[in-house]
C-alpha positions as CSV (number, residue, x, y, z in Angstrom):
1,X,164.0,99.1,19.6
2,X,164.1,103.1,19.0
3,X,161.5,105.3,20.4
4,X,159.2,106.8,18.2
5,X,157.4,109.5,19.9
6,X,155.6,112.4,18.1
7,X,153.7,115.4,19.5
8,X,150.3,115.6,18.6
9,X,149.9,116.7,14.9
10,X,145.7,117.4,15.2
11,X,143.5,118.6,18.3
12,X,143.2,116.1,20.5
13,X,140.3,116.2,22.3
14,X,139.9,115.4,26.0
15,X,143.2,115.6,27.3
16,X,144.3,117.4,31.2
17,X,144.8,120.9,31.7
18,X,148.5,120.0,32.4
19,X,149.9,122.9,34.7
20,X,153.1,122.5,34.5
21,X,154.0,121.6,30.7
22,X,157.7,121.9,31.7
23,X,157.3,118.7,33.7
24,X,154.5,117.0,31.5
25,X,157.8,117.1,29.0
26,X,160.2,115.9,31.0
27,X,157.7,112.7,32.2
28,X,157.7,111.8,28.8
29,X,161.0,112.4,27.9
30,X,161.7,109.8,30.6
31,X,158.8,107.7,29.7
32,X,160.1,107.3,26.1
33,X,163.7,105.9,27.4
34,X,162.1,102.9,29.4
35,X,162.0,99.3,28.2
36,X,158.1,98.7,26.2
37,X,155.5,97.0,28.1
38,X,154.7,94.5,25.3
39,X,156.2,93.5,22.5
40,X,155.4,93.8,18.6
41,X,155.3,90.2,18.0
42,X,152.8,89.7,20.7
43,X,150.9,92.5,18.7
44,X,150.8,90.8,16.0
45,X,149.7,87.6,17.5
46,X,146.5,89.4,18.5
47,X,146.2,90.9,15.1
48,X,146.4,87.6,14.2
49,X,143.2,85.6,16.5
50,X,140.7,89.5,15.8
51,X,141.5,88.1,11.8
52,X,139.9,84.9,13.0
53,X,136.9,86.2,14.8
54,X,136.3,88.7,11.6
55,X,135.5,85.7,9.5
56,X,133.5,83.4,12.2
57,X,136.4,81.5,13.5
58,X,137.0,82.9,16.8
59,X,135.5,85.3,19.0
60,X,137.1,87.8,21.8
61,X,136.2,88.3,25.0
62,X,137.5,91.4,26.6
63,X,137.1,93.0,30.0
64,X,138.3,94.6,32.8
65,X,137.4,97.7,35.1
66,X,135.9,101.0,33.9
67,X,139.0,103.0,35.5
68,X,141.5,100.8,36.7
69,X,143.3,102.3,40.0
70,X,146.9,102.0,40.9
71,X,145.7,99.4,43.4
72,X,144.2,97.2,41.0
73,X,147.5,96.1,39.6
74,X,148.3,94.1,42.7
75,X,148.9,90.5,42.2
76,X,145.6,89.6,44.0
77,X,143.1,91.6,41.4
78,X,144.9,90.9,38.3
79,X,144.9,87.1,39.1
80,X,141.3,87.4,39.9
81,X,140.5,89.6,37.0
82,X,142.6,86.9,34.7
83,X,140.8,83.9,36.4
84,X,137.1,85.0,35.9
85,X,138.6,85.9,32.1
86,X,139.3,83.0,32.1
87,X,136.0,81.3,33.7
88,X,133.6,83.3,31.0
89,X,135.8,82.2,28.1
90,X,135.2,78.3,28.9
91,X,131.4,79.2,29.4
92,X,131.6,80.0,25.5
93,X,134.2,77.7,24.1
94,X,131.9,74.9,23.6
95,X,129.0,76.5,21.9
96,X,131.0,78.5,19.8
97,X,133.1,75.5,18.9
98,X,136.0,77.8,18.5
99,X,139.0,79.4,20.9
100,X,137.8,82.5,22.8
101,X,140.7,84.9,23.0
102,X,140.9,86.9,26.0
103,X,141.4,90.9,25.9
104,X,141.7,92.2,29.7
105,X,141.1,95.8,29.8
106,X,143.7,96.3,32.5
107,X,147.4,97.1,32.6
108,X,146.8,100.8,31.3
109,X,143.4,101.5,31.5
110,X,144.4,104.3,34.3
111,X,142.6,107.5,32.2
112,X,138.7,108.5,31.2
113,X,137.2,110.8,28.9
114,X,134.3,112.8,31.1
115,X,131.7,114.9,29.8
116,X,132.1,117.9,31.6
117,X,136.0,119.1,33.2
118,X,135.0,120.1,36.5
119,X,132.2,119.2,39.4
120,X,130.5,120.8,41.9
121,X,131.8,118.6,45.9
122,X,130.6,120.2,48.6
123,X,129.9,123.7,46.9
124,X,133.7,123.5,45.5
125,X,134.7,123.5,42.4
126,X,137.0,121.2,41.5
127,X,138.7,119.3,38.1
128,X,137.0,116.2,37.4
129,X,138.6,112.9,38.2
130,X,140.2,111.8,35.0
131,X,142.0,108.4,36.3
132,X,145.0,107.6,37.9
133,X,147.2,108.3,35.2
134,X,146.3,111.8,35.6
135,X,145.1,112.8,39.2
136,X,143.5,111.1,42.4
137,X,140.3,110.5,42.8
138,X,139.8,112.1,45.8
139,X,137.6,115.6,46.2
140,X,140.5,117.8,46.9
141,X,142.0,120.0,44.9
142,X,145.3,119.0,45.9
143,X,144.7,115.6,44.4
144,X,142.2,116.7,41.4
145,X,145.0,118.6,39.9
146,X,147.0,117.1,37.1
147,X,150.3,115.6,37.9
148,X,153.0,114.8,35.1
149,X,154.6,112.5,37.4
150,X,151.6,109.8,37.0
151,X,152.4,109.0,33.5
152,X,155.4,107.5,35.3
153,X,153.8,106.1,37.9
154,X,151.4,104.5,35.5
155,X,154.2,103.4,33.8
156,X,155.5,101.0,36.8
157,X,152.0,99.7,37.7
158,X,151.1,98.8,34.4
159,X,155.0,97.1,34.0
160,X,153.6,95.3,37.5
161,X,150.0,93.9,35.9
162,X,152.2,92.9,32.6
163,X,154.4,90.6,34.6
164,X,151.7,89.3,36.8
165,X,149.5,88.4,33.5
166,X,153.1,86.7,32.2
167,X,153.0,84.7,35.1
168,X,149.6,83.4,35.7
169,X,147.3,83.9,32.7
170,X,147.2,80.0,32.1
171,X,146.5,81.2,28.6
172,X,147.2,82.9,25.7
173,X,146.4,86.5,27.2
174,X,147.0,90.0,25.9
175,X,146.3,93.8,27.4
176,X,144.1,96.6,26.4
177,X,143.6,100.0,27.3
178,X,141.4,103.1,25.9
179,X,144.6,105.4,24.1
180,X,143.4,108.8,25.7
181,X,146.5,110.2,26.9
182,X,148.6,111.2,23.9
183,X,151.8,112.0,26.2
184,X,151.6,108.7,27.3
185,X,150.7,106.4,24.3
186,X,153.2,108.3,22.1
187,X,155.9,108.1,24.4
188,X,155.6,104.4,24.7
189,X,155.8,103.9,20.9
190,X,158.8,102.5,19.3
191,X,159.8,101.2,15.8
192,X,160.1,97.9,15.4
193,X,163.9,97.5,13.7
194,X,163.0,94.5,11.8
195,X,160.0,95.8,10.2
196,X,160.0,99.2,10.5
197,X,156.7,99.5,11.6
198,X,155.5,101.9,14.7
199,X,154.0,100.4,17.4
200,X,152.2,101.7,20.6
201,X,153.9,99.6,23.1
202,X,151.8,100.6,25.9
203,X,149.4,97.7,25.3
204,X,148.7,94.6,22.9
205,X,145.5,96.3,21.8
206,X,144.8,100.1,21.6
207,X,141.0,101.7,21.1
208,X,139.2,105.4,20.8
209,X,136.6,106.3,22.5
210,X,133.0,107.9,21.1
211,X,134.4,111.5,22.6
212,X,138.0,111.0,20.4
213,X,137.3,109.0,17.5
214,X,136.9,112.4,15.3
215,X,138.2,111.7,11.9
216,X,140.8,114.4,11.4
217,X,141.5,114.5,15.2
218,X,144.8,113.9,17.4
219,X,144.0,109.9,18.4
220,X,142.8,108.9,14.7
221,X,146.2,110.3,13.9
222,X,147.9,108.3,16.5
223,X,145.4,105.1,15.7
224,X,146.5,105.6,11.7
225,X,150.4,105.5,12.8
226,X,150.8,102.3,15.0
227,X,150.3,98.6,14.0
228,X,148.6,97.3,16.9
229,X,145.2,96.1,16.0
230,X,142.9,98.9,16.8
231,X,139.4,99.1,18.1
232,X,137.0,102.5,17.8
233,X,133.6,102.8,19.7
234,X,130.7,103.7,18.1
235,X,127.6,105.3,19.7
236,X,124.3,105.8,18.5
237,X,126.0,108.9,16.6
238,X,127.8,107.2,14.6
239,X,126.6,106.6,10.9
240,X,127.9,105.2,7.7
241,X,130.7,107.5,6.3
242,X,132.0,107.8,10.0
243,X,132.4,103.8,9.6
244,X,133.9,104.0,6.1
245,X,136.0,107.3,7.1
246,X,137.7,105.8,10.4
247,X,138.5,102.5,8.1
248,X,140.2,104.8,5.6
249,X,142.1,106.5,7.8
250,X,143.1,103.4,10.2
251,X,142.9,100.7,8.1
252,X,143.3,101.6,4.1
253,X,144.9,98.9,3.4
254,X,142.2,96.1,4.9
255,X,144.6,94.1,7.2
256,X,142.8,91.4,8.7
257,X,142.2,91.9,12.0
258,X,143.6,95.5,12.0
259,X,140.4,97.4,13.0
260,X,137.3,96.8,15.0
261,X,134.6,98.5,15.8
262,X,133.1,98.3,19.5
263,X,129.3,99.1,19.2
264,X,127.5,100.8,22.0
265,X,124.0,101.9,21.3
266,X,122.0,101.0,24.0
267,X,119.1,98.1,24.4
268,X,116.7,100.0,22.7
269,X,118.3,101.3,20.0
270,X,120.9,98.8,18.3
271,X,118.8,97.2,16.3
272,X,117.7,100.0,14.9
273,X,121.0,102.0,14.2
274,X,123.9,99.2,14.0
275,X,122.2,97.2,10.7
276,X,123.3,100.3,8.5
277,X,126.9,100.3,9.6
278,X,127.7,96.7,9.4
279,X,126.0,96.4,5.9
280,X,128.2,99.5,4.8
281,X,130.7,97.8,5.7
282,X,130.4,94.9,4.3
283,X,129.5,96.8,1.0
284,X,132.5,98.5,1.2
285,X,134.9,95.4,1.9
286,X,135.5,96.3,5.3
287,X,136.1,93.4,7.6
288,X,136.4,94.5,10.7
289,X,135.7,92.3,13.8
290,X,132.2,93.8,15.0
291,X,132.6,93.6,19.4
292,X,129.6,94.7,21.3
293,X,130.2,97.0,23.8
294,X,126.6,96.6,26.2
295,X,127.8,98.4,29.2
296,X,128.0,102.2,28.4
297,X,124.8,102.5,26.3
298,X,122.7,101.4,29.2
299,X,123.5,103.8,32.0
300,X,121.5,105.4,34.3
301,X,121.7,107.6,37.5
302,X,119.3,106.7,40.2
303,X,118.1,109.2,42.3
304,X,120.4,108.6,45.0
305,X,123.0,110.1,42.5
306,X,124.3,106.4,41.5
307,X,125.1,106.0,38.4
308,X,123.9,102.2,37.6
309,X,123.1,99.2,34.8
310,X,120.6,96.7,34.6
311,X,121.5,93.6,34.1
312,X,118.5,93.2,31.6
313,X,119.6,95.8,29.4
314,X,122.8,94.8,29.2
315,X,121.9,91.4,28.3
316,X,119.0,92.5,25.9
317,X,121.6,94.7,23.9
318,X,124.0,91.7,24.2
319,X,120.9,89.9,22.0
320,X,120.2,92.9,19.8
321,X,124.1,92.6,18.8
322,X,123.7,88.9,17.7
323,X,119.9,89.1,16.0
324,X,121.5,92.1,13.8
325,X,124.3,89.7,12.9
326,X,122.0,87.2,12.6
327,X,120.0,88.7,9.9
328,X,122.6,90.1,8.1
329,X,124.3,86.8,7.9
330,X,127.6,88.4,9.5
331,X,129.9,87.6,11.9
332,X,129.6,88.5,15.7
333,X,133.0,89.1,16.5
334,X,133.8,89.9,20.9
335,X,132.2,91.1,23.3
336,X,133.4,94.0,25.9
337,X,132.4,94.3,29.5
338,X,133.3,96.7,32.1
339,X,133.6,94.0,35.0
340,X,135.1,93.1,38.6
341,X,135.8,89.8,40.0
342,X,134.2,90.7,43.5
343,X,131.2,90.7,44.8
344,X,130.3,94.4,44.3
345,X,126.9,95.9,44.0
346,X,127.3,98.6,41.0
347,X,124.5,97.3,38.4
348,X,121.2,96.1,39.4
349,X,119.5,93.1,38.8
350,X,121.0,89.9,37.4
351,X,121.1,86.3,39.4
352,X,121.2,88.0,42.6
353,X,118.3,90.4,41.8
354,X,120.2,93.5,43.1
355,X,118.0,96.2,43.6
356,X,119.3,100.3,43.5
357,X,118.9,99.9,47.1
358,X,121.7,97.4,47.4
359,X,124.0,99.6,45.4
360,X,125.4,101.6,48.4
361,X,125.8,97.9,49.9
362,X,129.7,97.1,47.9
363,X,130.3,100.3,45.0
364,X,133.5,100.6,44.8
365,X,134.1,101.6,41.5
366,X,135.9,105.4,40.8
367,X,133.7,106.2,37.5
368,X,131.3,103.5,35.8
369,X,129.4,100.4,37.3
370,X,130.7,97.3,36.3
371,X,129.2,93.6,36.6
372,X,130.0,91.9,39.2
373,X,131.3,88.1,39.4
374,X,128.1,86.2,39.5
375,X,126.6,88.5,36.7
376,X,129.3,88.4,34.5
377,X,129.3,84.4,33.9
378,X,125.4,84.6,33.8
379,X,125.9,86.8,30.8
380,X,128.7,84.4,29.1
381,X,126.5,81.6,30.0
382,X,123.5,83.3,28.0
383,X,126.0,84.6,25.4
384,X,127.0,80.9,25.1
385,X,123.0,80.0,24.0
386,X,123.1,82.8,21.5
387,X,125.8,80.7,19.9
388,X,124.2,77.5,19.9
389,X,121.0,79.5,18.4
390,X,123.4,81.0,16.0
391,X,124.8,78.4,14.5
392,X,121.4,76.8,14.4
């Protein structure tokens, strides 16, 4: 299999302020001549189950950390991260009556967009943490500035998770990762000789964020070029003709189980704002697999500086994703959570009625909260009543 890099046609939108290009190149020239970390066929076979959860007859179930670390691909996390996968997929299986495919959002997911590129430590000035893949997360500005050499590095860590997953998923199990750094995904995308086809062998599954999902931008590009099925977020921003644009571009010619689209409105708005795009859609002949995304609408920052979830909203958007569906007799398709399979404290509320003041107790997480264990099956369990009430 031929590599099949290509520099960035378009602006793309929230990548480093590499310093050295010289030695950006020369990561990727390297990164381009290493084995892939999946495999098209495997690809495909995921292309294949998101075509079944489009039309009612399977669902997915992906998740992971917010921004996975180098140390998160140890053989201890990933087992744990596949095991509690694992654990909220048979919590759903019976009331959906169908196979839950498991996404994990690991193996790759080692960069974040951020809203601003620098913060204020300490009355310095420094680059914003952007994920392993790109600098340490540590307030320095030796390790805030961007290294080319982590694109390599991510490289071997990722290869590490892969083979772990191989080993121990007990399942059918696949990878997933938000395509942010360009240098990275396109240097990790080969042709597939029996096909033809490109594919961004950096992960089964490949998604744009609500800060690079512009139409005519640099990841679309990328996004319209490989035949992994693709996911796109969409915020409360979003409206109609960015649904039925994105489809154009990424999916013109209506593969099943090509595209889906990852909502993330917030509790208090999805029922409001998602009915127009999935009855576009549907209008239009789109079937995408509709995922709900209810972590990254529902952040707050307490005044301790914490940024936080409650459990209640999460859950209540979780709801608003299934009455919409519901009503307009379509198909909920997966759900996405931003999870951990320890006991942390990072979102409040929940079984254990974690308060903010029990946040300082176990947050270890290097961006977003995420669910811990205990919260995460309480919300399969509950998404495994919407199902029963659904097919009712």
């Amino acid at each position: 299999m031929t590599p099949a890099t290509l520099a960035p046609p378009r602006p793309a939108a929230q990548q480093p302020d590499w310093p050295d290009r010289t030695a950006l190149l020369a990561a990727a020239r390297e990164l381009s001549d290493r084995p892939p970390l999946v495999r098209p066929e495997e690809c495909d076979r995921l292309r294949g189950r998101l075509a079944e959860a489009a039309t009612g007859h399977g669902f997915l179930l992906q998740g992971g950390d917010c921004a996975e670390t180098f140390a998160d691909t140890a053989p201890g996390p990933v087992r744990a991260k596949l095991a509690l996968l694992a654990e909220a997929a048979a919590l759903i299986e019976p009331s959906l009556g169908r196979p839950v495919t498991v996404l994990g959002r690991m193996a790759g997911q080692f960069a974040k967009p951020r809203s601003q590129p620098t913060e204020l430590v300490d009355g310095v000035v420094l680059p914003v943490y952007r994920g392993d893949l790109v600098n340490g997360a540590e307030p320095t500005a030796g390790s805030r500035r961007p290294d080319p050499t982590r694109l390599l590095r991510a490289y071997d860590h990722a290869h590490d998770a892969v083979s772990v997953a191989r080993e121990g998923a007990g399942r059918e199990f696949f990878t997933s990762h938000e395509a942010l750094i360009l240098e990275y995904e396109n240097a990790l995308t080969r042709r597939d000789p029996a096909t033809g086809d490109r594919y961004g062998l950096s992960g089964h599954y490949l998604w744009l964020g609500e800060r690079t999902r512009q139409h005519h931008g640099a990841h679309v590009e990328f996004a319209a070029t490989v035949a992994n099925p693709v996911g796109v977020k969409l915020g409360p921003t979003a409206d109609a003709d960015d649904v039925l644009a994105l489809a154009a571009r990424i999916d013109p010619d209506r593969v099943p189980g090509r595209l889906s689209f990852i909502t993330r409105m917030g509790s208090d708005r999805i029922r409001d704002l998602m009915p127009v795009l999935v009855e576009k859609a549907r209008a239009e002949g789109i079937e995408a697999v509709w995922v709900c995304d209810p972590m990254h609408g529902n952040t707050y920052t307490t005044s301790g500086g914490l940024k936080t979830r409650r459990y209640d909203d999460v859950l209540d958007e979780v709801r608003g994703f299934f009455e919409v569906h519901r009503e307009l007799g379509t198909r909920p398709g997966g759900l996405h959570l931003e999870f951990s399979a320890d006991a942390v404290t990072e979102c409040v509320g929940g079984p254990e009625a974690l308060t903010e003041a029990d946040l300082a107790e176990r947050y270890t997480s290097t961006c977003d909260p995420r669910l811990n264990r205990v919260q995460t099956l309480a919300l399969a369990g509950a998404v495994a009543g919407m199902f029963t009430g659904f097919r009712g």
